[in-house]
C-alpha positions in Angstrom: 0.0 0.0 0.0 1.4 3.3 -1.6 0.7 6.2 1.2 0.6 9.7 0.3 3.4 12.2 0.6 2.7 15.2 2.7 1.5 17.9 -0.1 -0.6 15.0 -1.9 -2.5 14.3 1.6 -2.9 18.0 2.8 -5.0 18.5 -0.7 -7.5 15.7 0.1 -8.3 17.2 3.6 -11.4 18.8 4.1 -12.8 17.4 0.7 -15.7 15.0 1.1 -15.4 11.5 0.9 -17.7 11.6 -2.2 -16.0 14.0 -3.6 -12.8 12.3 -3.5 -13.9 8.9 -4.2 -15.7 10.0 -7.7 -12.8 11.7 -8.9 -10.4 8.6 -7.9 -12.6 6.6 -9.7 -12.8 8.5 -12.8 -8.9 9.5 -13.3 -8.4 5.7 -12.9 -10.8 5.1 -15.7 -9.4 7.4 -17.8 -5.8 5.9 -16.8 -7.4 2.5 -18.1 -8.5 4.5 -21.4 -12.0 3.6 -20.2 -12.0 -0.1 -20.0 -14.5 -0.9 -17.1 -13.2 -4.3 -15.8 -9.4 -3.2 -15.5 -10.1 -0.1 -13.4 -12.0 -2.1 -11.2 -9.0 -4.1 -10.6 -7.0 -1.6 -10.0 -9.5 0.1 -7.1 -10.3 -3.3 -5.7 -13.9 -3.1 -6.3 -16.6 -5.4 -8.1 -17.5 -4.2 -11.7 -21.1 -3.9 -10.5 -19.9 -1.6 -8.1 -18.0 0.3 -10.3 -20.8 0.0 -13.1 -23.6 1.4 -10.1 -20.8 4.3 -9.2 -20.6 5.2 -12.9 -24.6 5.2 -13.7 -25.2 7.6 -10.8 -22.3 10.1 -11.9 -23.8 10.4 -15.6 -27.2 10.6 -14.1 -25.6 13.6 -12.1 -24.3 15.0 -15.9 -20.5 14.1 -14.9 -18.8 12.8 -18.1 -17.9 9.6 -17.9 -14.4 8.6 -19.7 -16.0 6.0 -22.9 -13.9 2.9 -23.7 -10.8 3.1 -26.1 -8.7 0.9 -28.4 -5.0 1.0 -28.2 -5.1 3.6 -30.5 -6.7 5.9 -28.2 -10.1 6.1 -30.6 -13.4 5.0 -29.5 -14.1 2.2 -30.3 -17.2 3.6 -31.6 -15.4 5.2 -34.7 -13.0 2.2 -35.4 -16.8 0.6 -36.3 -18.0 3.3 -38.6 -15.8 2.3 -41.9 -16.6 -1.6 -41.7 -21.0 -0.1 -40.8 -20.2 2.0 -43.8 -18.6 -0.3 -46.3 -21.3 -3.4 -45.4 -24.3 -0.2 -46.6 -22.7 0.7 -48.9 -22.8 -3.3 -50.4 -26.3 -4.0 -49.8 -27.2 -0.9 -51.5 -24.9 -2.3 -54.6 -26.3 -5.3 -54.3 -22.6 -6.5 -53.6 -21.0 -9.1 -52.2 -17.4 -10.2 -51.3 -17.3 -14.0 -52.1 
């Protein structure tokens, strides 16, 4: 167990325990590019747990960090060429075979 130094622990006093457990939740999501399972590892909580913490922050209108690839896209636009290319062969009437 890593404890703080003296400056790091003087800037959590007097911040509540909310407060400081949301934001060490999200900065280690967003140091696990957003992948939900590993962060839970790392805070040694159950992804339910972490899943329930992250629900009630976006409810609150906190961004919440999305998952990444390695490349540091979402994962959302690596799917857009291959969405695009399948259209774009069923309008053709196209095939690969």
């Amino acid at each position: 167990m890593e404890l703080l130094d003296a400056a790091e622990g003087r800037a959590l006093v007097g911040r509540p325990l909310r407060e400081v457990e949301r934001n060490l939740i999200i900065d280690t999501l967003r140091h696990c590019v957003g992948n939900r399972t590993h962060a839970a590892n790392i805070l040694g909580i159950s992804i339910p747990t972490l899943r329930n913490k992250l629900r009630a922050y976006s409810a609150s209108g906190l961004p919440i960090p999305s998952p990444e690839s390695p490349s540091g896209r979402s994962r959302e636009v690596e799917v857009q060429p291959v969405v695009k290319a399948l259209h774009q062969q069923v309008q053709l009437g196209g095939h690969d075979d």
